[in-house]
GUFILUM-712220 format. One line per field, with one value per atom (N, C-alpha, C, O): atom name; residue number from 0; x, y, z. Coordinates in nm, 2 decimals, padded with zeros to 4 digits. Layout:
BEGIN
at: CA,...
i: NUM,...
px: X,...
py: Y,...
pz: Z,...
// end
This chain:
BEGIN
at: N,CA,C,O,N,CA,C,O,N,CA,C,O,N,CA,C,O,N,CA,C,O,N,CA,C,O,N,CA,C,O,N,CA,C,O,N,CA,C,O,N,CA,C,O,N,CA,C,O,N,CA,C,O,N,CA,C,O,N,CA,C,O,N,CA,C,O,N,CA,C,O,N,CA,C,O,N,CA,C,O,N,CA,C,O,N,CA,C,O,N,CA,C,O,N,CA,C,O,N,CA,C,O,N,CA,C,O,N,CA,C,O,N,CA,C,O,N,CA,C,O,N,CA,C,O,N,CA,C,O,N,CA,C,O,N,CA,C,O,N,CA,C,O,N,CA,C,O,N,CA,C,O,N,CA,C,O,N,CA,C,O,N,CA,C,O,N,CA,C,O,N,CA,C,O,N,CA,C,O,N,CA,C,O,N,CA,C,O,N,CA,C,O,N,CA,C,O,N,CA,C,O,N,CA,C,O,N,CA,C,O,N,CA,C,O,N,CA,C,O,N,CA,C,O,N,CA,C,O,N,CA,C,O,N,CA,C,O,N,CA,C,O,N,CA,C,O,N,CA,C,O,N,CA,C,O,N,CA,C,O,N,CA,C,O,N,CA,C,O,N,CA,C,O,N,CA,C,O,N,CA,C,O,N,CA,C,O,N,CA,C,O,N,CA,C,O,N,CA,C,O,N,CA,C,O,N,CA,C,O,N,CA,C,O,N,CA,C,O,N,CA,C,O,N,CA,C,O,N,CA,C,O,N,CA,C,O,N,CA,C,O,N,CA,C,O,N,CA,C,O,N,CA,C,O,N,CA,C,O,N,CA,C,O,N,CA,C,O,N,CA,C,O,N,CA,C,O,N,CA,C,O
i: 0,0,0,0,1,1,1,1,2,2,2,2,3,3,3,3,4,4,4,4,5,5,5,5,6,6,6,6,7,7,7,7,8,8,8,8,9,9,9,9,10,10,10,10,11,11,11,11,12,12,12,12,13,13,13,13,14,14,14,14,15,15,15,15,16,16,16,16,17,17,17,17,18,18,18,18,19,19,19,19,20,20,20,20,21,21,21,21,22,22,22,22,23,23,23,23,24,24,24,24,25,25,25,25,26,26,26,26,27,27,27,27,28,28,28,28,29,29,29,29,30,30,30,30,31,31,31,31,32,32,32,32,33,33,33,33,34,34,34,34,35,35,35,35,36,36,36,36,37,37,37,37,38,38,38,38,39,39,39,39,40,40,40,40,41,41,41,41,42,42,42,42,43,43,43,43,44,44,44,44,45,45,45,45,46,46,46,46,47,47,47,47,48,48,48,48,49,49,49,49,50,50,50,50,51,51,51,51,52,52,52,52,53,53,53,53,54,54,54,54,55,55,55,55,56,56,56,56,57,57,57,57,58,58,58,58,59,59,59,59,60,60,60,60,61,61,61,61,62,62,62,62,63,63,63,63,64,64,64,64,65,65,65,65,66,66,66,66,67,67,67,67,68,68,68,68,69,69,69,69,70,70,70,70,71,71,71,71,72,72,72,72,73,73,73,73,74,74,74,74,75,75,75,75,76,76,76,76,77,77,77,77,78,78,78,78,79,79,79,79,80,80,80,80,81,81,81,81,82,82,82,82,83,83,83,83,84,84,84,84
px: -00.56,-00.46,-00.46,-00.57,-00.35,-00.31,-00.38,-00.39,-00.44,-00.49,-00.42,-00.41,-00.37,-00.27,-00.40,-00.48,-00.39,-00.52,-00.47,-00.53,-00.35,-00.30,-00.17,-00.08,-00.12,00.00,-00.01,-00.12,00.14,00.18,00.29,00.40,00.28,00.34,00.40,00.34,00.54,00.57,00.60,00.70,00.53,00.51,00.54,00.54,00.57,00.64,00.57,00.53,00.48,00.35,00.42,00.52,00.35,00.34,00.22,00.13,00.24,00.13,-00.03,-00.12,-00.05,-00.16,-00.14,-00.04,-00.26,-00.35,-00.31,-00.22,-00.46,-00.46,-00.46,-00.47,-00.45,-00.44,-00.55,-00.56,-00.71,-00.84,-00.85,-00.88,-00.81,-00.82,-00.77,-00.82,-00.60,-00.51,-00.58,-00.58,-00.64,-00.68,-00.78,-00.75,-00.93,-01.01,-01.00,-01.01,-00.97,-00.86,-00.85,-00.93,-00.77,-00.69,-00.80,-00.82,-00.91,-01.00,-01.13,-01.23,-01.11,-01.23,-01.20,-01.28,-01.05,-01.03,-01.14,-01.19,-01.16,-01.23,-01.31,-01.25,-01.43,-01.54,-01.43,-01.33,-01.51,-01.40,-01.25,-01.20,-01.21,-01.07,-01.11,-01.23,-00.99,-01.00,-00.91,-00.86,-00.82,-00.72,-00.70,-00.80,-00.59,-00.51,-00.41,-00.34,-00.39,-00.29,-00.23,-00.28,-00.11,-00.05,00.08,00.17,00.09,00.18,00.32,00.33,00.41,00.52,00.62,00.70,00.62,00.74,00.68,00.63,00.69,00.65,00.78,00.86,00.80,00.88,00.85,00.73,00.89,00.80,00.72,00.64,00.81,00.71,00.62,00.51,00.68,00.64,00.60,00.63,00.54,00.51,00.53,00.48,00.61,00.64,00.50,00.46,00.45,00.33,00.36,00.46,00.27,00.28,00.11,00.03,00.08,-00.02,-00.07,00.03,-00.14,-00.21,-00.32,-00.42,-00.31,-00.43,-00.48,-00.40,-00.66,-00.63,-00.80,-00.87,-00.80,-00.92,-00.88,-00.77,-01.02,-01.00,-00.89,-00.80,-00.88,-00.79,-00.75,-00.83,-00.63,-00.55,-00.49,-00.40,-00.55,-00.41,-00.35,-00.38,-00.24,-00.07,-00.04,-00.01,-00.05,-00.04,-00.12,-00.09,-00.27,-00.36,-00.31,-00.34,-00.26,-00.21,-00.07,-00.05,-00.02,00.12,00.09,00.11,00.01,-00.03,-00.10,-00.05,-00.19,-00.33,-00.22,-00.22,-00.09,00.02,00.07,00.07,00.13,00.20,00.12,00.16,00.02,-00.08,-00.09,-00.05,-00.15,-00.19,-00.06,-00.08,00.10,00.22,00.29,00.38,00.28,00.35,00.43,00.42,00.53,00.61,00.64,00.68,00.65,00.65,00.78,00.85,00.83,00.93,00.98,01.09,00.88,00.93,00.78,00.69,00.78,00.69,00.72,00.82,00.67,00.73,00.62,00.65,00.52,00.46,00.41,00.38,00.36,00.25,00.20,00.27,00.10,00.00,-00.07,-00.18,-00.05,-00.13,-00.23,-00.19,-00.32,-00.47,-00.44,-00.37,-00.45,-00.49,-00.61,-00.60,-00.74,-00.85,-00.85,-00.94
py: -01.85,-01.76,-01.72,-01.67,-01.73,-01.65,-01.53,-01.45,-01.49,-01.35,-01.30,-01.38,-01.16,-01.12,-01.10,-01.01,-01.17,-01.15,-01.07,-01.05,-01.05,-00.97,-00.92,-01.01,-00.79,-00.71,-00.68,-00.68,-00.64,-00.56,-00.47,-00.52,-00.34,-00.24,-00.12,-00.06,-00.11,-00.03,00.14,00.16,00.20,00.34,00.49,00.50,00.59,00.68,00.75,00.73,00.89,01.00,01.14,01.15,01.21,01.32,01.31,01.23,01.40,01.40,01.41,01.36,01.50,01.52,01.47,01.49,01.40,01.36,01.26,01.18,01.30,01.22,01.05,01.01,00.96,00.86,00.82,00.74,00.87,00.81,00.83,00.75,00.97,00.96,00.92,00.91,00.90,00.84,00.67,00.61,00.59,00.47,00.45,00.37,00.56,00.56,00.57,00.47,00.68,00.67,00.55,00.51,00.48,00.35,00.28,00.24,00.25,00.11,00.16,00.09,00.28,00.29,00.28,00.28,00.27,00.24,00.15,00.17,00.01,-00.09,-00.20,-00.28,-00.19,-00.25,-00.39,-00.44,-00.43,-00.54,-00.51,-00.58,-00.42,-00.37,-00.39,-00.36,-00.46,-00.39,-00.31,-00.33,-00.21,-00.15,-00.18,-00.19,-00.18,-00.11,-00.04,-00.04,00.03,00.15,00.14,00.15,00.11,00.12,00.23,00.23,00.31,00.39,00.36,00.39,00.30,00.29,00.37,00.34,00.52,00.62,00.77,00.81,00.84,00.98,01.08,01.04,01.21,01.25,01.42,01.44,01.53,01.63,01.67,01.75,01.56,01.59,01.46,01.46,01.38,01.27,01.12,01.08,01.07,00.93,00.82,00.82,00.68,00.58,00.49,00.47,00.45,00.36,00.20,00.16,00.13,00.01,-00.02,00.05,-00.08,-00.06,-00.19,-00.24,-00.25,-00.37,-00.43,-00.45,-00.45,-00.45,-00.60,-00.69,-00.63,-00.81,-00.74,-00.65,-00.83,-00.82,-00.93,-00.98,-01.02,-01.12,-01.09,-01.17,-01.00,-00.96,-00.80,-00.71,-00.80,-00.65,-00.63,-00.70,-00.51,-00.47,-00.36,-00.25,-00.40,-00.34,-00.20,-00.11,-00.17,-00.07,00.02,00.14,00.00,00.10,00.16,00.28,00.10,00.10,00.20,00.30,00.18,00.19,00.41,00.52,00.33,00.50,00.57,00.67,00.53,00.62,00.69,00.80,00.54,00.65,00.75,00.87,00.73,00.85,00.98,01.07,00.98,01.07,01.15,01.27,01.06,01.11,01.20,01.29,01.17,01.21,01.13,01.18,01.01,00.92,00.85,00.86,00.76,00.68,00.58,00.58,00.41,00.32,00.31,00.32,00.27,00.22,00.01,-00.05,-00.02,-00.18,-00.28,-00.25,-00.39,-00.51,-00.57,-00.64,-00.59,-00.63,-00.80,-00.89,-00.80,-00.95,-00.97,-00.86,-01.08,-01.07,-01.24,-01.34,-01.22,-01.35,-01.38,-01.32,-01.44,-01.45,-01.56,-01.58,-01.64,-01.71,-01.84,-01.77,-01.94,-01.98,-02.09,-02.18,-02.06,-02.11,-02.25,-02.33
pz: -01.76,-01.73,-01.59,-01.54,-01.51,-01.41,-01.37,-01.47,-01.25,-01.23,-01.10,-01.01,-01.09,-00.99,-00.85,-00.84,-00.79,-00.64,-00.51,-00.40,-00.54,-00.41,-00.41,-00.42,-00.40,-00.42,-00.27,-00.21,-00.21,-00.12,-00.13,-00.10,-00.16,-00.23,-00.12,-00.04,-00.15,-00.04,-00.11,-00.18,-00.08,-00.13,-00.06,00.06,-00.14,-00.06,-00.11,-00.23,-00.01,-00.05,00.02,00.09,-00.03,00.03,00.15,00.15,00.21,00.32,00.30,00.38,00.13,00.09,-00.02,-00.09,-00.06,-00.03,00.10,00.11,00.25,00.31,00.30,00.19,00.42,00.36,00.35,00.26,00.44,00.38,00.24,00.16,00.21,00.05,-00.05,-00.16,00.01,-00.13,-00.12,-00.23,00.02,00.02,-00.09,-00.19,-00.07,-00.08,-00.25,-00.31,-00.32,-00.48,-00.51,-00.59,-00.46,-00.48,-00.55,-00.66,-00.37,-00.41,-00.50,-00.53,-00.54,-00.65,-00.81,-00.91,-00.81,-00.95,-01.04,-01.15,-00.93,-01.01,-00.90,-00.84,-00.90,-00.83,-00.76,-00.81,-00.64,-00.57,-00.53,-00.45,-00.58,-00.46,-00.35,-00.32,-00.25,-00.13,-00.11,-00.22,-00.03,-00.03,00.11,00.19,00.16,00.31,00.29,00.19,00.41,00.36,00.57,00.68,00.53,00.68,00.68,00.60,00.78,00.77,00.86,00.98,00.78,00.85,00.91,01.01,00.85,00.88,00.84,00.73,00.94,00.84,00.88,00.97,00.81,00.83,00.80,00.81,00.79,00.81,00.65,00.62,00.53,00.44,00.36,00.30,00.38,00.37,00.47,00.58,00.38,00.44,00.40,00.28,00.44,00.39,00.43,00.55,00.34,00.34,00.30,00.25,00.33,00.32,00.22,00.27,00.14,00.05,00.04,-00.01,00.05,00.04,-00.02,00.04,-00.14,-00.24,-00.25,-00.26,-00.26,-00.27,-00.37,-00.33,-00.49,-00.59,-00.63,-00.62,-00.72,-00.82,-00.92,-00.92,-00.98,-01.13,-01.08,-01.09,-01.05,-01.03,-01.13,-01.19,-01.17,-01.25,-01.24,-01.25,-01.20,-01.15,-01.22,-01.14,-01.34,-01.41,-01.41,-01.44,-01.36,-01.33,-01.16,-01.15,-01.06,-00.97,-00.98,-00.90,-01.04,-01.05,-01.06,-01.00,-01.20,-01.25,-01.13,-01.09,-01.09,-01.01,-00.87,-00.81,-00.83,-00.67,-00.73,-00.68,-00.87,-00.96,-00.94,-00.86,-01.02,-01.03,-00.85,-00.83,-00.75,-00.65,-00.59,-00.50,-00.64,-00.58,-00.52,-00.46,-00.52,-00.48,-00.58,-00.70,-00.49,-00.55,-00.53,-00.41,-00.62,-00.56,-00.55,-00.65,-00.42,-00.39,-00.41,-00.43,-00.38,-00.43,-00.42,-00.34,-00.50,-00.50,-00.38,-00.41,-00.20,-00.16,-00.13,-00.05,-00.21,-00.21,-00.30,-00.34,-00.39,-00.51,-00.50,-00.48,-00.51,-00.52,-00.64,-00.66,-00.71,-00.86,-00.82,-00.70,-00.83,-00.89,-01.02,-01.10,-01.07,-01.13,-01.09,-01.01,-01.16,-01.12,-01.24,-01.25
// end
């Protein structure tokens, strides 16, 4: 079976949580994350982020949940790389 190895996710935050910490959140979900977090736009309450995740097996829906939770929102799938070994 297919494993998803790399998303690039374009996301909309509030200012707080910072981005060391909304990053840092992210890649502790599940051992082997890496995260990047690039900031494309800010504005006086928010931030448009750029989110870049690459692990053996992602999974999207833990992802999806944990920006919700932190205040954020995903705005679109803008790459995905799946694996079959």
């Amino acid at each position: 079976m297919a494993s998803l190895t790399r998303l690039v996710l374009d996301v909309l935050k509030p200012h707080q949580p910072s981005g060391l910490e909304f990053t840092r959140q992210l890649a502790e979900l599940q051992p082997g994350y890496r995260v990047k977090y690039e900031v494309v736009e800010v504005d006086e309450k928010t931030e448009s982020v750029v989110i870049t995740i690459e692990a053996e097996n992602i999974d999207f829906e833990q992802f999806n949940d944990a920006i919700s939770r932190l205040g954020g929102s995903l705005h679109s799938v803008d790459e995905v790389e799946f694996n079959n070994p």
